[in-house]
C-alpha atoms as one frame of an Amber mdcrd trajectory, in Angstrom:
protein
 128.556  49.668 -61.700 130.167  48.266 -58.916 130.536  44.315 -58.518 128.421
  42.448 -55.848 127.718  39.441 -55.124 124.531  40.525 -53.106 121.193  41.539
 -54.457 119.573  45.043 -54.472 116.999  44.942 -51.978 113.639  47.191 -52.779
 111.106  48.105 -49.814 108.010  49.763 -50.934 105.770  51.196 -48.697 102.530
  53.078 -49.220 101.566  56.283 -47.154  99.647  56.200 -44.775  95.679  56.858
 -45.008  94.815  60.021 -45.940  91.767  62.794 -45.651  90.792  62.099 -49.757
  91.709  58.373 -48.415  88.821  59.149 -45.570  86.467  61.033 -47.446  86.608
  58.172 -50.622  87.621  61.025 -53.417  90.284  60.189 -55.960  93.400  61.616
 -55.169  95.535  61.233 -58.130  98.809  63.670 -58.513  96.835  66.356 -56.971
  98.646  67.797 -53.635  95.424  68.697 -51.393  95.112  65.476 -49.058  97.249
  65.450 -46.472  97.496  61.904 -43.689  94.637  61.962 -40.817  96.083  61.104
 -37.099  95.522  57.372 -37.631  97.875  57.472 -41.099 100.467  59.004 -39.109
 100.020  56.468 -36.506 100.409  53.688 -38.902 102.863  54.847 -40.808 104.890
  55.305 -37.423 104.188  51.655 -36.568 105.806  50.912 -40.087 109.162  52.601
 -39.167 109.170  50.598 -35.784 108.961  47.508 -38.248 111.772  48.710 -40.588
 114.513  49.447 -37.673 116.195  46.101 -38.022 116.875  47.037 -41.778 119.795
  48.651 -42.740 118.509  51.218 -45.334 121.504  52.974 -47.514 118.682  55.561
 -49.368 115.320  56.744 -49.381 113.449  57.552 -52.375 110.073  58.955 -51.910
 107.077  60.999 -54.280 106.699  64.957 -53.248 103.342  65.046 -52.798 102.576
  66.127 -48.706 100.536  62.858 -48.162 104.157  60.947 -49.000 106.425  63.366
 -47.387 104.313  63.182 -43.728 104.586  59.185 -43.971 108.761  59.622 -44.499
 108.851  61.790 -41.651 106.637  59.660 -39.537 108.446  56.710 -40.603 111.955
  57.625 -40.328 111.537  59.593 -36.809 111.642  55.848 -35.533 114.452  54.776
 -37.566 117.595  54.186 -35.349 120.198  55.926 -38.107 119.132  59.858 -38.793
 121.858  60.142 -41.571 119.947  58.087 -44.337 120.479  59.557 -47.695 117.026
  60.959 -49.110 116.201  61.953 -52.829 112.451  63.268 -53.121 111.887  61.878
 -57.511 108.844  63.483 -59.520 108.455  60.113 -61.025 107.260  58.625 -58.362
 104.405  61.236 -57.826 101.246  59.243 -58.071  99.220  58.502 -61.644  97.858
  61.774 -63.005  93.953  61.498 -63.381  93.320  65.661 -63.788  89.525  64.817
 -64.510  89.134  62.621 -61.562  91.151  64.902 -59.128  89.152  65.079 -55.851
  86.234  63.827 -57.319  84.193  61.131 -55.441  84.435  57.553 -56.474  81.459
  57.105 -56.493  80.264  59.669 -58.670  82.875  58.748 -61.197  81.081  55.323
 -61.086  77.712  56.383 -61.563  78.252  59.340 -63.794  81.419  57.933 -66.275
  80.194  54.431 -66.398  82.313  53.634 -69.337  85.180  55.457 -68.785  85.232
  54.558 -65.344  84.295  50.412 -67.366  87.618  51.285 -68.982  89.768  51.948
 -66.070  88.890  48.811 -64.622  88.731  46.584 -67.410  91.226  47.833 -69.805
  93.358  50.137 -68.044  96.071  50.161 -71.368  93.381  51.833 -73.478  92.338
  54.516 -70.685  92.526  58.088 -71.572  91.907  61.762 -70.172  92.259  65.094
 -71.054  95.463  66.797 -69.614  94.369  70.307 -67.577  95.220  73.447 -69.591
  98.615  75.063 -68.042  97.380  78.735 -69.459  94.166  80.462 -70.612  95.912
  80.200 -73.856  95.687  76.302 -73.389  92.261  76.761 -72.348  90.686  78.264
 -75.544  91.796  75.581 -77.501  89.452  73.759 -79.180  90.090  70.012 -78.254
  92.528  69.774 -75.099  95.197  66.876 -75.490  94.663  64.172 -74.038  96.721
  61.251 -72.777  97.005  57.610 -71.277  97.569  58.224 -67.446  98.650  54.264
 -66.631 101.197  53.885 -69.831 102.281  57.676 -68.567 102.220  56.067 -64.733
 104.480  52.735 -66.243 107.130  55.053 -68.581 107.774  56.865 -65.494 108.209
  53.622 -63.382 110.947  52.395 -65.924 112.935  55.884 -66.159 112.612  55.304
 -62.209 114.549  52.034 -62.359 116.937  52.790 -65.264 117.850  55.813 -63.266
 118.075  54.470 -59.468 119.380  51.064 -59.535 123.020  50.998 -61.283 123.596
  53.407 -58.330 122.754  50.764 -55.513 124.195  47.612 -56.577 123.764  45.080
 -53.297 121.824  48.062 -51.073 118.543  47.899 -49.250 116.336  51.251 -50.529
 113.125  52.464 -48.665 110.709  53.862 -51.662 107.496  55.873 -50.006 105.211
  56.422 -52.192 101.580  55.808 -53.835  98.884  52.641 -54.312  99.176  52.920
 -58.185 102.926  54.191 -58.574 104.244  50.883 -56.735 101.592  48.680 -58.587
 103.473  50.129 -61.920 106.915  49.612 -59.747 106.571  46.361 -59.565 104.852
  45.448 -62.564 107.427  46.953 -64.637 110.284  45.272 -62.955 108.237  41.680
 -63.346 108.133  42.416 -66.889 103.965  42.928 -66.665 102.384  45.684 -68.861
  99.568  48.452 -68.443  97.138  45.811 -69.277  97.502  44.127 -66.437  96.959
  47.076 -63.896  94.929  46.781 -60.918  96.163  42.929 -60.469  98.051  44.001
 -57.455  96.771  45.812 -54.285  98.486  47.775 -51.996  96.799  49.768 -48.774
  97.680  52.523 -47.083 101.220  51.525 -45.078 101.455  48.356 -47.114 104.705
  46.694 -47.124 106.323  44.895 -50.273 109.769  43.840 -51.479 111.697  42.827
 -54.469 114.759  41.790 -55.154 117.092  42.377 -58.236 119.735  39.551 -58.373
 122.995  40.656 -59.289 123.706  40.197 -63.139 119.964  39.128 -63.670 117.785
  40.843 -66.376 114.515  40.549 -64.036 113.235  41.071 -60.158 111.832  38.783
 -58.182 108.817  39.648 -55.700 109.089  38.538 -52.427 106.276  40.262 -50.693
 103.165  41.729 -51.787 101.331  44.530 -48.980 102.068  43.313 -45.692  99.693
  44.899 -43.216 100.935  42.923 -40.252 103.207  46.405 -38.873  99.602  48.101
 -38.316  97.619  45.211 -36.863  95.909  43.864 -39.841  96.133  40.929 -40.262
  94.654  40.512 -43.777  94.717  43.916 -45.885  91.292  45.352 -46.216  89.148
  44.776 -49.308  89.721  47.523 -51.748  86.960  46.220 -53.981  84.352  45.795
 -51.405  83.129  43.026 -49.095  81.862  40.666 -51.939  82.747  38.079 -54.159
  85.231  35.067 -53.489  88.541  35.767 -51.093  91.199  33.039 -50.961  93.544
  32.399 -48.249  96.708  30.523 -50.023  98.762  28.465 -47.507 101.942  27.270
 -49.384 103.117  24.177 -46.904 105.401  20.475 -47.264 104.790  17.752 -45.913
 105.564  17.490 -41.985 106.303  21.306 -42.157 105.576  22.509 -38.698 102.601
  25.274 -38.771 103.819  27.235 -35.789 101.444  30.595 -35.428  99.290  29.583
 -38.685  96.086  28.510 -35.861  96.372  31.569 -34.094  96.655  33.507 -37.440
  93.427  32.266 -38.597  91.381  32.058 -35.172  89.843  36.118 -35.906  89.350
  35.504 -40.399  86.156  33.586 -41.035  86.583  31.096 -43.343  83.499  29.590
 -45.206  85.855  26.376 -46.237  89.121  24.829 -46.607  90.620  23.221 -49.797
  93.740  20.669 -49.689  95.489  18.559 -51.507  94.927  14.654 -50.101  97.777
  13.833 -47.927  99.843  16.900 -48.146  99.427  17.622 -44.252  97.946  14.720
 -41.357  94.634  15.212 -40.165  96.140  16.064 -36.662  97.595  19.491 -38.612
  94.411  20.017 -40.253  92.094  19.841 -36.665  94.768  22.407 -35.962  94.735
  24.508 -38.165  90.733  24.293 -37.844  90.528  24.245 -34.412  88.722  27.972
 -34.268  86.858  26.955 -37.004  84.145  24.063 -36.470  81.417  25.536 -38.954
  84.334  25.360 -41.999  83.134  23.184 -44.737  86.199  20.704 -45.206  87.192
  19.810 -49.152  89.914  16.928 -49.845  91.150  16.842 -53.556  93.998  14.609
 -54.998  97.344  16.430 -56.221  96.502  16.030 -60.097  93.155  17.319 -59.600
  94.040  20.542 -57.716  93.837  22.601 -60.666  90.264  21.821 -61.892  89.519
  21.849 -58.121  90.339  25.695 -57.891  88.177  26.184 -61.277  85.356  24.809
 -59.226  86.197  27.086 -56.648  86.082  30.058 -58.536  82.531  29.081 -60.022
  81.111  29.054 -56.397  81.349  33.258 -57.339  78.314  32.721 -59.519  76.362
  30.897 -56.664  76.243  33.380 -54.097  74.667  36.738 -53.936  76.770  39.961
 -54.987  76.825  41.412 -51.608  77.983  38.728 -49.590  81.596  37.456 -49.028
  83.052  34.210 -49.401  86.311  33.271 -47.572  87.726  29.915 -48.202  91.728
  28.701 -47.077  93.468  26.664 -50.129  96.423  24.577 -48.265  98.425  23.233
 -51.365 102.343  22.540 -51.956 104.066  25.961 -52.980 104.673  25.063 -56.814
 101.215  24.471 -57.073 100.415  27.730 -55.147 102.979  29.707 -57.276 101.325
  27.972 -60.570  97.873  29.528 -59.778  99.879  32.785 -58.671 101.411  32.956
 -61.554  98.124  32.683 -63.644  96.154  35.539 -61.783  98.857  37.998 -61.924
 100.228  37.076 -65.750 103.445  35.778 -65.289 104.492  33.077 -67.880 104.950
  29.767 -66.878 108.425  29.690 -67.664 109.056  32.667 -65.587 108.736  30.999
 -62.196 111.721  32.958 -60.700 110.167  35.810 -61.024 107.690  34.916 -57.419
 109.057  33.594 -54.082 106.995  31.930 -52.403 107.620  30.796 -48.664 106.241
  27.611 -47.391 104.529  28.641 -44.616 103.709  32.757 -45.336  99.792  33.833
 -46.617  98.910  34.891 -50.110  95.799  36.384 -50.782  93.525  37.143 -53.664
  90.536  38.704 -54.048  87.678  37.740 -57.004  85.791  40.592 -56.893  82.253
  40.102 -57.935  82.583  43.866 -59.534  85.755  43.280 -61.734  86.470  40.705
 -64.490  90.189  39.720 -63.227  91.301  38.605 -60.004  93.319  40.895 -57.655
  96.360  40.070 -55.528  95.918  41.305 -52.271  99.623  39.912 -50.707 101.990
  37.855 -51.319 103.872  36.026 -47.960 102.310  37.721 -45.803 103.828  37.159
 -42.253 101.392  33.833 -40.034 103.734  34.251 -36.595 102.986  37.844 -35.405
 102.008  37.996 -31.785  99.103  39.973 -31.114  98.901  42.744 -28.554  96.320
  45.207 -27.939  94.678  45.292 -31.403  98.631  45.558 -32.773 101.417  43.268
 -33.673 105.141  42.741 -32.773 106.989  44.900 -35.365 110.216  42.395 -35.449
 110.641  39.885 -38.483 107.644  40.973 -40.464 109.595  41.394 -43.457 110.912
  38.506 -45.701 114.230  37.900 -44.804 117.295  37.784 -47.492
């Protein structure tokens, strides 16, 4: 392996929305949805974003839906001679039973295998199609677990790909659950902890892989700034309790954070006592005069955010609740750290900038918490329902 002193640089992005997308059917590994005119839109807007990065490969799944969102994405790329290698690995999770299948009938009609998925995604099985009529007239088809399948291929993905980019920026295109199990494998997070981390259609994350480390280190989670949204869109459904997580120090300027908030309804604001003036607090506020306004001190942040979280029970389970938590960023990464299932210990393994949006989502329908995005971009300018593509990515 060659020697560098620089780290290898991962982008992930997700294609763009698709017609199984549109019509709300499970897509799966099945190759029938292809991207609708606003997923090729998007996913052009992403390639606008990604021109300032100097991208030695692309890696991308071979499913159509993937291959029209590298096309769309690199026809705006300034360099045309970017190596490509189209893997089978990162096809997306095989769910043959589900395949094109509505979500919501799979909800109402597998209630507790769809309980399963959800809740305890390391135990989930399925039956794999037949490949034959000979297959067929078996008696009991074999079955399989489709996330621990998804997660093996995500680490033969990484053992294979990165000893050959040491210190290289790589573009990987490819699917909602593949780059969950991307990710999560590289953090060192198992199959039971799928469906912690959300990623929408032309989502951009990153990692990093220090040189001579042994782990990665997230550095953003499903950026939707590139195709003017601003927060990414609730998978789970507009209910339950959505926090806004505002990592800042004290007498940090909050350029673009105002403007940011001025279209999100927020319900209330949480802070740590003292941690900003009350000048930067109107400020931030200023679009917001209905916000109910919560002070805590720094030790009792923690038990502060339990209370929080218990406001789920008090509201009805179609309604939303949107509240901003402004808190210093090792207290932000501590609670991070919690909902996702990184050990304490393993702080590296998040960076979080002072300044940049996380989001989570506490879904009234699910038991665990989702992460929506990590440093998500405050400073975008806003122009005609879009955003500036430049310097929406974390910077090295």
């Amino acid at each position: 392996m060659q020697l560098t002193s620089l780290p290898t640089r991962v982008i992930f992005v997700r294609h763009g929305r698709s017609t199984y997308n549109e019509q709300g059917r499970y897509q799966g590994s099945s190759d029938q949805a292809v991207l609708t005119a606003n997923g090729h839109r998007t996913a052009q807007l992403v390639g606008q974003a990604l021109q300032s990065e100097k991208i030695h490969a692309i890696y991308s799944s071979p499913l159509k839906r993937v291959q029209q969102t590298v096309d769309a994405i690199c026809d705006q790329l300034p360099s045309k001679a970017i190596p490509m290698d189209v893997r089978d690995d990162l096809r997306e999770i095989d769910l043959p039973a589900w395949e094109g299948l509505p979500y919501k009938t799979v909800r109402t009609h597998q209630v507790d295998t769809y309980r399963c998925w959800i809740e305890r995604p390391h135990e989930f099985q399925m039956a794999r199609c037949p490949h034959s009529s000979f297959d067929a007239e078996r008696a009991a088809p074999e079955s399989f677990y489709p996330v621990r399948d998804l997660y093996g291929r995500a680490q033969r993905f990484w053992h294979t790909v990165l000893p050959q980019h040491a210190g290289q920026t790589l573009l990987v295109v490819s699917h909602g659950g593949t780059i969950h199990a991307l990710i999560s494998t590289a953090l060192g997070l198992t199959p039971e902890q799928h469906h912690c981390l959300q990623q929408s259609n032309c989502g951009v994350s990153v990692l990093e892989f220090p040189p001579a480390a042994n782990f990665a280190q997230l550095c953003q989670l499903n950026d939707t700034g590139a195709i003017g949204e601003l927060l990414p869109k609730l998978k789970a459904g507009r209910q339950g309790l959505r926090l806004l997580l505002l990592p800042v120090e004290p007498e940090m300027p909050l350029n673009g954070v105002p403007d940011f908030l001025e279209e999100i309804h927020l319900d209330f604001s949480l802070q740590t006592h003292g941690l900003i003036s009350d000048f930067q607090t109107a400020q931030l506020l200023s679009n917001h005069p209905e916000t109910v306004q919560l002070q805590v001190q720094r030790e009792d942040f923690i038990q502060a955010w339990q209370q929080t979280l218990n406001l789920r029970g008090q509201q009805s389970s179609e309604t939303l609740l949107t509240g901003l938590v402004i808190a210093s960023p090792d207290k932000i990464q501590a609670l991070l750290m919690q909902i996702i299932g990184i050990a304490p210990h393993e702080d590296d393994l998040l960076s979080l900038n002072p300044g940049r949006m996380s989001v989570v989502h506490f879904a009234n329908s699910q038991s665990r918490p989702i992460l929506q995005g990590l440093n998500i971009y405050t400073n975008c300018v806003k122009r005609h329902n879009s955003v500036s593509p430049h310097n929406l990515l974390v910077a090295v």
